[in-house]
N, C-alpha and C positions, 0 to 999 in steps of 0.2 A: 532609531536603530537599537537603542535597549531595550525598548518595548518587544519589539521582534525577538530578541535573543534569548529573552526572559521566557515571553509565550511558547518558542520552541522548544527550549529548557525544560520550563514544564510539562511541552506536551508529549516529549519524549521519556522523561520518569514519570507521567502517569502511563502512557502507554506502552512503556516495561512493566510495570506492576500489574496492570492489567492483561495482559499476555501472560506474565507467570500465573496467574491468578485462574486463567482460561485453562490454563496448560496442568493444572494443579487438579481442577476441576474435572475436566472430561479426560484425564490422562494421556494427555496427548507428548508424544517424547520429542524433542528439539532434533530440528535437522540440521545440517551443514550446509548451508547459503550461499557457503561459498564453493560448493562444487556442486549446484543443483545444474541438473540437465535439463530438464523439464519432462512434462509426462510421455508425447510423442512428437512426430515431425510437425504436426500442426500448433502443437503446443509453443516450439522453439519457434517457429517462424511468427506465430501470431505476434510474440513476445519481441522478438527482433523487430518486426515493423512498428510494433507501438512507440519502442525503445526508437529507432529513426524519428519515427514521426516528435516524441518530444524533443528528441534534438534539433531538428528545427523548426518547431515551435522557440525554444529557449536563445537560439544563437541569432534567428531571423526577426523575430517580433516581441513582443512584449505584452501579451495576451495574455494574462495569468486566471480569466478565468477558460480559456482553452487548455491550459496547461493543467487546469486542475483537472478536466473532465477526463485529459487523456491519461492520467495517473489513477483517475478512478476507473476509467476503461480496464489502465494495464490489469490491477488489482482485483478487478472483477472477473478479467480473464481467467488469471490463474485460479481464484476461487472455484469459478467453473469448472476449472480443468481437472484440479483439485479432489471435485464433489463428485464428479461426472468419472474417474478412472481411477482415483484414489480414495475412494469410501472407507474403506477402515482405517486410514492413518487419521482420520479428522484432524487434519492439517489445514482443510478446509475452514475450519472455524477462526481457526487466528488470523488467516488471510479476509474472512469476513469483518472480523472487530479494528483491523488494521484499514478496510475499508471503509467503516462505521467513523473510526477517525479520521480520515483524512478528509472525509465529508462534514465530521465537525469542526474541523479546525480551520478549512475554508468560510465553512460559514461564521463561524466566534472573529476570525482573523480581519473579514471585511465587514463584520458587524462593529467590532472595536478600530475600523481604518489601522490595522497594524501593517499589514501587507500594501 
């Protein structure tokens, strides 16, 4: 259990740093997360069924490498959606590198048997 709290610990202040870093670089300006709508009606819905689908995934079974692909699903979504209607906010990119991680951390996570 410390192994796991430690690995996420880190992999959330490397993946701040990294994200400022991206964000520093292509100047890309911070949105508000907490009031995103999404880009259109297929954007929200896509995002609401993936959002169902890991919920149970999580409450029903215990599939964690299902639950990864549908987190890299959701994330790849929005990238998409992102790249595809939102081109010049390159908002796109962070939602990429946030992608990049959570494809490593699955793999580092059941490489080291932490998860």
């Amino acid at each position: 259990m410390v192994d796991f709290l430690l690995f996420m610990i880190s992999l959330f202040i490397v993946f701040y740093i990294a994200e400022n870093l991206v964000r520093k670089i292509f100047k890309i300006s911070k949105r508000d997360k907490t009031n995103f709508k999404g880009i259109n009606s297929f954007h929200v819905w896509g995002k609401k069924i993936l959002w169902i689908a890991i919920s149970i995934i999580v409450v029903f079974t215990s599939f964690h490498f299902m639950l990864t692909l549908l987190f890299i699903l959701l994330i790849g979504f929005d990238a998409f959606m992102e790249w595809r209607y939102k081109r010049t906010d390159k908002e796109y990119i962070v939602s990429i590198l946030a992608l990049l991680f959570i494809i490593i951390a699955s793999s580092l996570g059941d490489f080291l048997n932490i998860f």
